[in-house]
C-alpha positions as CSV (number, residue, x, y, z in Angstrom):
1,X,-3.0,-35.9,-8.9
2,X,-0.8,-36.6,-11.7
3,X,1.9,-34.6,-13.8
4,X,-0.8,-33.3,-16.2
5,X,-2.8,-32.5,-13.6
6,X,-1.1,-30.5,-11.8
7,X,0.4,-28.5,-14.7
8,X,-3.4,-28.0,-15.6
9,X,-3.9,-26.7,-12.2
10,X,-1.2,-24.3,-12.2
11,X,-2.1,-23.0,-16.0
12,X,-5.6,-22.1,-14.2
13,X,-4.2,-20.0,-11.6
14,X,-1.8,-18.2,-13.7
15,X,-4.4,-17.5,-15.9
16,X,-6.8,-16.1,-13.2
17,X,-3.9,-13.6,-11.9
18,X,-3.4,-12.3,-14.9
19,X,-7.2,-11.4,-15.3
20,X,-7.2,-9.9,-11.9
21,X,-3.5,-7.8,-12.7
22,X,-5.5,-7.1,-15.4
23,X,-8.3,-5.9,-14.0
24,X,-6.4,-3.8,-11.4
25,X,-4.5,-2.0,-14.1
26,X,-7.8,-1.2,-15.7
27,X,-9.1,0.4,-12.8
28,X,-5.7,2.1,-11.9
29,X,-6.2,3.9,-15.7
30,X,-9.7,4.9,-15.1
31,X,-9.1,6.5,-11.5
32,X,-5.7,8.2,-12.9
33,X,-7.6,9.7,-15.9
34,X,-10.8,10.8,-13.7
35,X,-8.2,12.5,-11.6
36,X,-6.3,14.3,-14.7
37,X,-9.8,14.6,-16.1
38,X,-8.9,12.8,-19.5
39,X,-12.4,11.9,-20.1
40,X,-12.1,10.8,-23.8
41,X,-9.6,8.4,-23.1
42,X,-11.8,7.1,-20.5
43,X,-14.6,6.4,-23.3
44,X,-12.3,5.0,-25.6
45,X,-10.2,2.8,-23.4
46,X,-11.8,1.8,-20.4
47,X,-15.4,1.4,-20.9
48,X,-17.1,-1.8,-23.3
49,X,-18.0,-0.8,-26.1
50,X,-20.2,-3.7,-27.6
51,X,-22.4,-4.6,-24.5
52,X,-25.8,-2.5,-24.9
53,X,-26.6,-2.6,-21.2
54,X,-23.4,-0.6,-19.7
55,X,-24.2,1.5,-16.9
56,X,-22.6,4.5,-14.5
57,X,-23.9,6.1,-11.4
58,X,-22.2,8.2,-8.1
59,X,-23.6,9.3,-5.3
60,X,-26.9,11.0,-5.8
61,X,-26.2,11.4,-9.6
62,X,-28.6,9.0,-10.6
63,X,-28.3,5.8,-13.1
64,X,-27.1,6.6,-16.6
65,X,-28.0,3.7,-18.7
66,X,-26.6,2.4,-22.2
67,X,-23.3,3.4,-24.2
68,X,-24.8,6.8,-25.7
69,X,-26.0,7.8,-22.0
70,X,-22.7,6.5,-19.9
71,X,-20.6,8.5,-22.3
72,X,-22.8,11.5,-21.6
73,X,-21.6,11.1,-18.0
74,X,-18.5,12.2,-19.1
75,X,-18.8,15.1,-21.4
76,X,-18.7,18.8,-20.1
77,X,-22.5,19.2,-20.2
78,X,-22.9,15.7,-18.1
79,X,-22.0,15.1,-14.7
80,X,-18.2,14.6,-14.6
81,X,-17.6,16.4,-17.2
82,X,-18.4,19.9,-15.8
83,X,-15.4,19.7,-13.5
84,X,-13.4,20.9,-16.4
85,X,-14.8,24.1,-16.2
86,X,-14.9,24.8,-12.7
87,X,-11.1,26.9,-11.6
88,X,-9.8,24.7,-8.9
89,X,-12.3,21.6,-9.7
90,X,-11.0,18.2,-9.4
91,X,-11.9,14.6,-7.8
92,X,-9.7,11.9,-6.7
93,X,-10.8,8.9,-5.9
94,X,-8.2,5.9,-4.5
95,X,-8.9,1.9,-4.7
96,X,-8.0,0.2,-2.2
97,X,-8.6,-3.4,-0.8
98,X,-10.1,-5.1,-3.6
99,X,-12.3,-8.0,-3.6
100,X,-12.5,-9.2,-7.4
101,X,-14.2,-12.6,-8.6
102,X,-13.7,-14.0,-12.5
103,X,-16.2,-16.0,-14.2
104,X,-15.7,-19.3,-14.4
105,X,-15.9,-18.8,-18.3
106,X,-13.6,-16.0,-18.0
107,X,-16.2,-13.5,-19.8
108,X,-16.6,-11.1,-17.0
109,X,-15.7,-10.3,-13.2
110,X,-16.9,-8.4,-10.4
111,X,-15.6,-6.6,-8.0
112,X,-16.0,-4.1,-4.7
113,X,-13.4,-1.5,-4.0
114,X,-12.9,0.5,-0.9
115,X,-12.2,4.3,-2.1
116,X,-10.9,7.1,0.1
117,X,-11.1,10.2,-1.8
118,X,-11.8,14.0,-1.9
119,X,-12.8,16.7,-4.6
120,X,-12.2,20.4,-4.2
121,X,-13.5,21.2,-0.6
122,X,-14.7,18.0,0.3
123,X,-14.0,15.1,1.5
124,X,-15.9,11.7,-0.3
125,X,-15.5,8.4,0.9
126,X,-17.2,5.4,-0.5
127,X,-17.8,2.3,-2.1
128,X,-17.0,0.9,-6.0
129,X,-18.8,-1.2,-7.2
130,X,-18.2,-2.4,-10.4
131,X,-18.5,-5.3,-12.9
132,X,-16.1,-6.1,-16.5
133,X,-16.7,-7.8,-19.5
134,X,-14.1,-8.9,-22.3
135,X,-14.0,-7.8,-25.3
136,X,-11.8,-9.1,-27.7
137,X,-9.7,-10.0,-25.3
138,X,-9.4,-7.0,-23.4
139,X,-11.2,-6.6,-19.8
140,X,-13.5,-3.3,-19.8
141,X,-16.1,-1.4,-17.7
142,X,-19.4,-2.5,-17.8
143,X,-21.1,-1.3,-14.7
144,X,-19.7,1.3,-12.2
145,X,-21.7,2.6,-9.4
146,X,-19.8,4.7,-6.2
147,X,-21.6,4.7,-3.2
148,X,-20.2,7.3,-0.7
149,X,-20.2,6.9,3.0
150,X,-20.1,10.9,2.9
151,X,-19.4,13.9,0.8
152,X,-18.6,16.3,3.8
153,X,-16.5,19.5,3.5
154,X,-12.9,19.3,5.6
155,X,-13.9,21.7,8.2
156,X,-17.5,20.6,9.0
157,X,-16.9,16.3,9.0
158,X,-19.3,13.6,7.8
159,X,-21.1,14.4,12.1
160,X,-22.2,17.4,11.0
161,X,-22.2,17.6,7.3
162,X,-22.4,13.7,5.7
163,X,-23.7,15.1,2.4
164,X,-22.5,18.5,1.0
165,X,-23.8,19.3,-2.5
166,X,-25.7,16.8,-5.2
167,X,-24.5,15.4,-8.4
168,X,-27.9,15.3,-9.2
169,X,-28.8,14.9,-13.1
170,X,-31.5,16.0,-15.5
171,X,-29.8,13.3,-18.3
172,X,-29.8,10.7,-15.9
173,X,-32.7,7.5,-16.9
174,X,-33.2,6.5,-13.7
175,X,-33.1,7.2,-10.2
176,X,-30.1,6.3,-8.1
177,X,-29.9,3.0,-7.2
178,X,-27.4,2.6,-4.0
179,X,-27.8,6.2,-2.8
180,X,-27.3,5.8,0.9
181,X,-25.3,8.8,2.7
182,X,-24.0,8.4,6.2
183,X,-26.1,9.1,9.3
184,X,-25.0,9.1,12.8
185,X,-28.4,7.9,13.7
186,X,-28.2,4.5,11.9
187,X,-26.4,1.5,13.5
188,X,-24.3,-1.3,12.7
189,X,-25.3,-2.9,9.3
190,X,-27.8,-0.2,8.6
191,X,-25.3,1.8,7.4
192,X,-24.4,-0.5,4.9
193,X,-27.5,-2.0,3.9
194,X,-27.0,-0.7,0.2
195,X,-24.0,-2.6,-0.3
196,X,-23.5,-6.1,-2.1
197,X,-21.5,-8.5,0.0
198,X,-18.2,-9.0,-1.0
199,X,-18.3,-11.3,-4.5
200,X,-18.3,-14.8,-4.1
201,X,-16.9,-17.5,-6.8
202,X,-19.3,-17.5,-10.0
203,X,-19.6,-19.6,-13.3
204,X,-21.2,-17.3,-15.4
205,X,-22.6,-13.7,-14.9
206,X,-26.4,-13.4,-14.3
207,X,-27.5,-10.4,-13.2
């Protein structure tokens, strides 16, 4: 390998860490202003805003498809949203251990997150899954789906509780699409059968 090369080489990596720094900090915003609840700055600077076919589920809420619909997600009359009125209500979800692949072409990445978590009397651990696509020149969110391993309340645990309460939607357009809550009947891969395998090198995104 020559000079060139090698310089080349290098220029590539660089430029793939800085997507995935980028990408982290992305996420990092969107978790801190779920947690704070600053749900318009989550529609203005985290999510795409030119790609028709954005999309945003959790848990049992169902899949919310489209920009009009995923911003409804959001609002006090969506899913999210109603937390702000509830005395008390909050969620915080952590991510932790990423495993994020760009595109070849740089255009968009995907990702799975492990995500410890809990909101008001519960406990909710799960999975993100979520893929970004540039837009001028800035990474957003294009699809986001959490899949929890359970939403149990502290005092009962995810043995004798793995699913307290729904997040269930009338607005939502389809049903969910991961929704697969723990069960101390199922074994080994079972339990996991919902979730993609970790993302793997990629030229460009097909779905």
């Amino acid at each position: 390998m020559n000079v060139e090369e090698k310089i080349a080489e290098l220029e590539a990596k660089i430029e793939r860490l800085e997507h995935v720094r980028a990408i982290e900090h992305l996420m990092g915003k969107y978790l801190y202003w779920l947690y704070t609840q600053k749900y318009e700055k989550i529609k203005e600077y985290c999510w795409a805003k030119n790609a028709p076919d954005v999309t945003v589920e959790a848990s049992d809420s169902g899949l919310f498809i489209g920009q009009k619909s995923v911003r409804r997600f959001y609002d006090p009359d969506g899913v999210v949203g109603t937390l702000g009125q509830v005395r008390g209500g909050f969620t915080m979800h952590l991510a932790c251990d990423p495993v994020i692949e760009v595109a070849a072409d740089g255009k968009t990445a995907k990702s799975v997150w492990l995500s410890p978590g809990c909101a008001g009397d519960k406990w909710i651990w799960g999975t993100y899954i979520v893929d970004y696509i540039k837009e001028d020149g800035e990474w957003r969110l294009w699809h986001v789906n959490f899949c929890p391993l359970f939403r149990t309340k502290y005092h009962k645990g995810w043995m004798e509780e793995p699913v307290g309460g729904s997040l269930s939607s009338p607005l939502q357009d389809a049903p969910p699409t991961r929704w697969n809550p723990y069960s101390k009947d199922k074994m080994g891969q079972e339990l996991f059968y919902h979730l993609p395998d970790a993302p793997e090198p990629y030229d460009s995104y097909e779905k």
